[in-house]
C-alpha positions in Angstrom: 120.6 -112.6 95.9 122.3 -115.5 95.2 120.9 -118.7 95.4 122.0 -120.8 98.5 121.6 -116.9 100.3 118.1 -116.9 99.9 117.1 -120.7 100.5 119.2 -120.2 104.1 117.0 -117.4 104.4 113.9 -119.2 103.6 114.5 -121.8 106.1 115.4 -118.9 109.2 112.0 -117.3 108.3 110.8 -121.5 108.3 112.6 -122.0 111.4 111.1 -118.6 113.4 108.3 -118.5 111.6 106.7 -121.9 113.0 107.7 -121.7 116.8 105.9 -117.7 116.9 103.0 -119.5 114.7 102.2 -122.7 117.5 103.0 -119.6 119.9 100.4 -118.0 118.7 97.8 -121.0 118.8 98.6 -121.5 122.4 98.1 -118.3 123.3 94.7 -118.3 121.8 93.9 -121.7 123.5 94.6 -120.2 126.9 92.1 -117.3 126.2 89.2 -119.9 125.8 86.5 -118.6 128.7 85.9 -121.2 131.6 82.7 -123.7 131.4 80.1 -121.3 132.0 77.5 -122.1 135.0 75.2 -119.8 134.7 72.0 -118.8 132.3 73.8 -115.4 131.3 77.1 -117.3 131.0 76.0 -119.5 128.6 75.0 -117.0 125.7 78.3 -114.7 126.6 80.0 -118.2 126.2 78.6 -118.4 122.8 79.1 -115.2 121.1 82.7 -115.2 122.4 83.3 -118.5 120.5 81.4 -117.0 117.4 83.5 -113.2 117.7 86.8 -116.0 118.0 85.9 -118.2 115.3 85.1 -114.9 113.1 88.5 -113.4 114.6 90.2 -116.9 113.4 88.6 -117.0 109.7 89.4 -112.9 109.3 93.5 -113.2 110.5 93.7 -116.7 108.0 92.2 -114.8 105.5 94.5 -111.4 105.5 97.9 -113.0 106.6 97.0 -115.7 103.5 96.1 -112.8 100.6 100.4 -111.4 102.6 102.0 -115.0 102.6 100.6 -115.1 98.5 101.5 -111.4 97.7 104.9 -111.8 98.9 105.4 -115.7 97.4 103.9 -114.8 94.1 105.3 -110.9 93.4 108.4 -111.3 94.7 111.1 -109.4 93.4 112.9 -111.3 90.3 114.7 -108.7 88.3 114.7 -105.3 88.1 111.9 -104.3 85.8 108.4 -102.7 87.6 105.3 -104.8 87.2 102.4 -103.8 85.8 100.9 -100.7 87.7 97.2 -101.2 88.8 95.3 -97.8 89.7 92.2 -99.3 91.2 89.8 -102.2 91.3 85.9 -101.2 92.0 85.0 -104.8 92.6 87.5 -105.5 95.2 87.0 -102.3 96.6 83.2 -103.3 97.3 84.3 -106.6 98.4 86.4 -105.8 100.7 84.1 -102.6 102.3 81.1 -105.6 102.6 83.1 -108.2 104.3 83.5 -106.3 107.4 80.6 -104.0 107.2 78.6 -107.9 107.3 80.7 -109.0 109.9 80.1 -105.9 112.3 76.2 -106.0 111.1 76.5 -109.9 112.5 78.5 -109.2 115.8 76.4 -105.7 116.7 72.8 -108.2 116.2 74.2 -110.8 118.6 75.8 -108.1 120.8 72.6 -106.7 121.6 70.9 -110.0 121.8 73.4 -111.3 124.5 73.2 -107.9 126.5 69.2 -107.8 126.7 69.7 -111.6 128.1 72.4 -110.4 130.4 70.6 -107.5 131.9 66.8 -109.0 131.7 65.6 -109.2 135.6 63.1 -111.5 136.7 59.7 -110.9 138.8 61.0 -110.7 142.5 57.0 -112.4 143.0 58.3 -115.5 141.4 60.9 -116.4 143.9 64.5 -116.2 144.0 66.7 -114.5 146.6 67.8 -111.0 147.4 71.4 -110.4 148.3 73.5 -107.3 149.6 77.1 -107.6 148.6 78.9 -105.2 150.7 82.5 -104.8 149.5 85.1 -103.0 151.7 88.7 -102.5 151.6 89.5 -105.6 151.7 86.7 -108.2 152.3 83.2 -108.8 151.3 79.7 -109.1 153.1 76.8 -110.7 152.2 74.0 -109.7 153.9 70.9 -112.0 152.7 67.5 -109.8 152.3 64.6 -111.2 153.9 62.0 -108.4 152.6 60.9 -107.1 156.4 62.2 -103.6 158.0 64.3 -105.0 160.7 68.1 -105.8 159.6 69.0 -107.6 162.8 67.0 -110.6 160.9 68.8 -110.8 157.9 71.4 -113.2 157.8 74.9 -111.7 157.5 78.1 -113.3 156.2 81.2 -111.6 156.6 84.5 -112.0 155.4 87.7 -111.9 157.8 91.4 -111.8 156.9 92.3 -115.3 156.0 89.1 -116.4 156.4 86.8 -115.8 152.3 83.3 -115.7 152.5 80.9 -117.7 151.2 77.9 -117.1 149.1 75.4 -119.4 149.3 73.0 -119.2 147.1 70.0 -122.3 145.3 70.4 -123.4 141.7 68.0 -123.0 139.2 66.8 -119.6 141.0 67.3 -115.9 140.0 69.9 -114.8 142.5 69.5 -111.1 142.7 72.7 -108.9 144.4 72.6 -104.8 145.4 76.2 -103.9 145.0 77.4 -101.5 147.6 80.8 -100.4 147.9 81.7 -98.5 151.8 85.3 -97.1 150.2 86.5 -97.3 147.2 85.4 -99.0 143.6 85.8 -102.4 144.2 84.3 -105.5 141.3 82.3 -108.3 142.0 83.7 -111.4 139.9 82.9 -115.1 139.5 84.9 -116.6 136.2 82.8 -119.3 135.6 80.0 -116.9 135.5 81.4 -114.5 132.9 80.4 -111.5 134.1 81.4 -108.8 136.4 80.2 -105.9 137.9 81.4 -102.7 139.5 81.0 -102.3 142.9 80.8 -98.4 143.5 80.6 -96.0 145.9 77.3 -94.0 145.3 76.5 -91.0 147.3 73.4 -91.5 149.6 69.6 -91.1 147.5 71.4 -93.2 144.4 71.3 -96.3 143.5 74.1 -98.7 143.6 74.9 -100.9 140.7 72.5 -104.4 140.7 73.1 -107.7 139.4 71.0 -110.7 138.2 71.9 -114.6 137.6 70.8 -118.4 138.2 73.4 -120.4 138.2 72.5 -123.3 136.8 75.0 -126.6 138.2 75.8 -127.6 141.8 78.9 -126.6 142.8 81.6 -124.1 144.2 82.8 -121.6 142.8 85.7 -119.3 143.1 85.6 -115.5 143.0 87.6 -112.4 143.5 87.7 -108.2 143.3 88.7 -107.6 139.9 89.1 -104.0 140.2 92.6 -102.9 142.3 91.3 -101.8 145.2 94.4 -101.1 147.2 97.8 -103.2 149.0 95.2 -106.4 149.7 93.4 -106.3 146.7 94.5 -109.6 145.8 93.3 -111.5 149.4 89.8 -110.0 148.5 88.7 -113.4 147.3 85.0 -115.1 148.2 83.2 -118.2 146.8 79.7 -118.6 145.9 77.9 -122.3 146.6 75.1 -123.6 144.6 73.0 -126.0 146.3 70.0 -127.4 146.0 67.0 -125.2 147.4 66.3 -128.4 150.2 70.3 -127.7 151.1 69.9 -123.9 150.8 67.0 -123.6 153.2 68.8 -125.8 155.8 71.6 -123.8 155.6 69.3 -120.8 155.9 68.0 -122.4 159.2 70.8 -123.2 160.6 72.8 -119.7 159.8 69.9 -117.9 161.6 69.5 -119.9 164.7 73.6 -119.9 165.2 74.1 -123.2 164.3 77.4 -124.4 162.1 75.7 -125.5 159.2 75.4 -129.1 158.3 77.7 -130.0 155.1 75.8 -131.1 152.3 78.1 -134.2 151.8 78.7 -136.3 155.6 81.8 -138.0 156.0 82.0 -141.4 154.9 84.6 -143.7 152.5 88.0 -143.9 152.2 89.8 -141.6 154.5 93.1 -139.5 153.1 95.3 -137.6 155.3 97.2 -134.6 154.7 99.2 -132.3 157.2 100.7 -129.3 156.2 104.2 -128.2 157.9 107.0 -125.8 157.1 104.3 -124.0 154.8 104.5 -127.4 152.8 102.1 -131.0 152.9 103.9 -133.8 153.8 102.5 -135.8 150.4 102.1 -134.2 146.7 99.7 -137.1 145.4 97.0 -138.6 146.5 95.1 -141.1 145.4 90.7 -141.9 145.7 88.4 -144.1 144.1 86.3 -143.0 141.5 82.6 -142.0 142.3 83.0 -142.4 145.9 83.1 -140.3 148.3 85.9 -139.7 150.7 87.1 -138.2 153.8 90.1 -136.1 154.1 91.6 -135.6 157.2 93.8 -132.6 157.3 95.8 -131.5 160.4 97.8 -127.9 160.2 101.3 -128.4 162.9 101.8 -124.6 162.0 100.6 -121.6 164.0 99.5 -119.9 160.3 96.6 -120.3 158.7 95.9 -123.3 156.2 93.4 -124.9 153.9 93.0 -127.6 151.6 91.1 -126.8 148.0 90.2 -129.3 144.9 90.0 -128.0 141.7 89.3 -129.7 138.4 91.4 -129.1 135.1 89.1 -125.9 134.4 90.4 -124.5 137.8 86.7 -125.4 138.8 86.9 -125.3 142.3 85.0 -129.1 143.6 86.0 -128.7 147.6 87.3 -126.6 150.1 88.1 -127.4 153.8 87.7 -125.3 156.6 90.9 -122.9 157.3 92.6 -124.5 159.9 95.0 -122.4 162.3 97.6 -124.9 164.5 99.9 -125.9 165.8 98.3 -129.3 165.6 94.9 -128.3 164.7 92.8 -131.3 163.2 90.2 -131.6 160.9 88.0 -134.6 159.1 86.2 -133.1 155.8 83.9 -134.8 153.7 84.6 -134.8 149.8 81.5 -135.5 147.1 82.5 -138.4 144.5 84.6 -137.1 142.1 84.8 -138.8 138.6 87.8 -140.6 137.3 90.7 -138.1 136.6 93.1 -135.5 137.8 92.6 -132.8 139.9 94.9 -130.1 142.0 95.0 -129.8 145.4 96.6 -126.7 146.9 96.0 -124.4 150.0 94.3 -120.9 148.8 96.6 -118.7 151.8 100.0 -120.4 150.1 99.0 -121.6 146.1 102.6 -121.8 145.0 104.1 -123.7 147.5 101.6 -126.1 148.8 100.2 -127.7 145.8 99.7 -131.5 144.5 97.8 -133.9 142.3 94.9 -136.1 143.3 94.6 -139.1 141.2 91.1 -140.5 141.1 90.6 -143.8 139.5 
């Protein structure tokens, strides 16, 4: 090949070569597990990193030993190089690498697992939840340990309308997952597990699943098995408060009463209205570790909401789902720390979305 031929071809290799590479590094950025919030979360949040960093050091290593081979026995005439018929030492080397690096992964396998799957002593507290999952909405029914189901507390999902978990922090939160159709898959990102939700016949036992969530906060959820034509409106969230908060909102569930928000409204007020499946403002602006009030007003006869997330899709508040024309709400937001965050409505993600600036 003649010269100038094969440096042009050296820089189109260069030239396609770097874009797949940063590509590449992207794509393996984007794969990077949300902050986990739970016990179990945290040592699945580990050994991820470690099977990643291992993933990262074995794909360097092999594509390096290619990019040499290639650079340093390339073709330069016609004559054969010398002919090696075996090497015993690389041979063993490379059978111990990954027989070391399986040994490794299969020990802290089995160690995340047991921590994963270890239950607690229902005597030392906690709380006992049925998840009932249906095509397409969820029900939690809260178990209160007596015979009589008529005094368990019972949150239902509607269309439009997600249900909430709530559930204490620092507490083993304990969920029977019951499925009344088909198999459906209870899922919380930020908790880094899921779990099938499966139709068992009667005499079986459904599937069960154990965490304690660990920070204050909201977080999103959502059927992660295709469960049918609405399989992706079969969303809920689960709310961690503090067990003072929790037991009020216990109270108040079981005598009928709306339950009080944890935050009351207060601050700076910010208003939004949402019309022609649009809000009338993209950014909005709050100071930093204050606490606001929004004041959200839907002119549309469809349903509308207004969620905060953080730049780990975190989800910080949700307003009530407000159904117009000119229905009006005033919603109290917790101090948020200096930053951005999204806004968006959950019914209409794509077309109702913003930035809220807090400084």
């Amino acid at each position: 090949m003649p010269p100038v031929a094969a440096r042009f071809r050296k820089r189109s290799l260069l030239r396609a070569g770097v874009p797949l590479l940063l590509i590449g590094i992207l794509a393996g950025c984007g794969m990077i597990p949300p902050e986990p919030k739970t016990e179990a979360a945290k040592s699945v949040f580990t050994l991820y990193n470690i099977v990643f960093a291992m993933g990262v050091a074995v794909f360097l290593g092999v594509e390096g030993f290619i990019v040499y081979s290639v650079v340093r026995y390339r073709r330069r005439d016609d004559r054969l190089p010398p002919q090696t018929h075996g090497n015993t030492l690389v041979e063993i080397i490379w059978t111990a690498i990954p027989t070391v690096i399986v040994f490794i992964l299969f020990v802290l396998s089995v160690t995340t697992l047991v921590k994963v799957e270890a239950k607690s002593d229902p005597s030392q507290g906690g709380v006992n939840i049925q998840v009932e999952g249906f095509q397409w909405q969820w029900r939690f029914r809260y178990l209160d340990g007596d015979s009589n189901p008529d005094n368990d507390v019972t949150v239902t999902g509607q269309q439009g309308q997600p249900p909430t978990m709530v559930v204490p922090v620092g507490e083993p939160i304990r969920l029977t997952l019951v499925s009344h159709d088909v198999i459906h898959s209870f899922y919380v990102p930020q908790f880094l597990i899921k779990r099938d939700v499966i139709p068992v016949p009667e005499g079986q036992e459904p599937n069960h699943l154990e965490f304690t969530v660990s920070d204050v906060g909201t977080y999103a959820g959502q059927c992660a098995e295709f469960c049918g034509n609405f399989h992706a409106t079969m969303t809920f969230s689960v709310q961690a408060m503090t067990r003072s908060d929790f037991e009020s909102w216990l109270s108040d569930t079981k005598a009928g009463r709306t339950p009080r928000p944890s935050v009351q409204p207060g601050g700076q007020t910010l208003e939004l209205t949402a019309k022609n499946v649009a809000f009338d403002k993209t950014e909005l602006q709050a100071s930093a570790d204050q606490k606001f009030t929004l004041k959200f007003t839907n002119q549309e006869a469809i349903p509308h909401n207004v969620v905060i997330t953080d730049k780990d899709n975190k989800q910080l508040f949700k307003s009530d789902d407000l159904t117009g024309p000119d229905k009006s709400g005033e919603f109290a937001v917790p101090a948020l720390p200096a930053g951005q965050y999204t806004f968006f409505c959950s019914f209409h993600p794509a077309q109702m979305v913003g930035t809220l600036t807090v400084q």
